[in-house]
C-alpha positions, 0 to 999 in steps of 0.5 A: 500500500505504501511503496515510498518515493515521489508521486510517480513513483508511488502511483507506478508501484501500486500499477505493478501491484495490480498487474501482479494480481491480476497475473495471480488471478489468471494463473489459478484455475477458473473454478478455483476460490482463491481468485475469490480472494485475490478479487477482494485484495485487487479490489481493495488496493484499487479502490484505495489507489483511485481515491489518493490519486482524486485526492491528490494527483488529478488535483494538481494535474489541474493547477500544473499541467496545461490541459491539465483539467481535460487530462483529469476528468478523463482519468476520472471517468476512467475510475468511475468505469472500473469502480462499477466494475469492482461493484459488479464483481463483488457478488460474483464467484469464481467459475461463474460467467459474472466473475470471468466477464467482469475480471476480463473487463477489469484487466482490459480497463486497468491497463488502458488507465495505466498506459494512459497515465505512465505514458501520458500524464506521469511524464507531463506532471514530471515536467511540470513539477519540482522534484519537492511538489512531487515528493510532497504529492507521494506523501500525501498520496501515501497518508490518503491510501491509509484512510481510503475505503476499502470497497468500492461505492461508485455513487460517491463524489469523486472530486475534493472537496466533497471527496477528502471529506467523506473517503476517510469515514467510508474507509472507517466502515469499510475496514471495520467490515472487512475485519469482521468478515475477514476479507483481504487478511 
């Protein structure tokens, strides 16, 4: 959850982690329930890494890099898409169509957004930042996965200041459900 460095570099290890997962997932067998598991954890690292980066980095793609409102609210319907999809895999089970329509989509979707930001705005955010604004950014990008929710809740507003007001209170309930239903342990 908290890999250290700038914001680029912070942002950049949370995508491996995903496609790590994502990998996982799709070596097991269809059927097979640890991708049940794998799902929730993908799930929860998502949902904490959209919520940082809405917090955070599309905030200062606004005030940094030219164009930069445009950028951001693509990345941010980018997000929406994949939360619903997050949502809709949430009820599904291994071995059950829902669950291999919706993982497929999720990949496809997850790894259009990270090209997307790798290739596109990583590098325009480097160009229009100091080495300091970026560290500040990593960290606090770090400080929002901690209190993030866990879950996905696609009706939930998704630019600040709406955001940074309500993301740590769902966190709150969203981690309080997963210790008692054990979910991502």
């Amino acid at each position: 959850m908290g890999h250290g460095g700038n914001v680029i570099e912070e942002l950049t290890a949370d995508h491996r982690e995903a496609e790590s997962l994502f990998d996982r997932i799709q070596e097991l067998p269809t059927d097979d329930a640890q991708r049940r598991e794998l799902a929730d954890e993908v799930t929860i690292e998502l949902v904490r890494h959209s919520v940082a980066e809405e917090q955070y980095l599309y905030p200062a793609v606004r005030e940094h890099v030219d164009g930069g409102a445009e950028l951001a609210d693509k990345e941010i319907e980018d997000h929406a898409h994949v939360e619903q999809l997050l949502k809709d895999l949430e009820g599904a089970q291994p071995g059950q169509p829902a669950f291999e329509e919706n993982m497929t989509r999720l990949v496809q979707a997850v790894t259009d957004h990270i090209q997307d930001e790798e290739g596109r705005l990583f590098p325009l955010l480097e160009d229009a930042c100091s080495a300091e604004q970026l560290n500040e950014l990593g960290e606090k990008v770090r400080q929002a996965k901690k209190t993030a929710p866990t879950r996905p809740h696609p009706s939930a507003p998704n630019t600040p200041p709406a955001n940074k007001l309500l993301a740590p209170g769902a966190g709150m309930v969203d981690r309080a459900r997963d210790l008692l239903t054990g979910r991502g342990h």
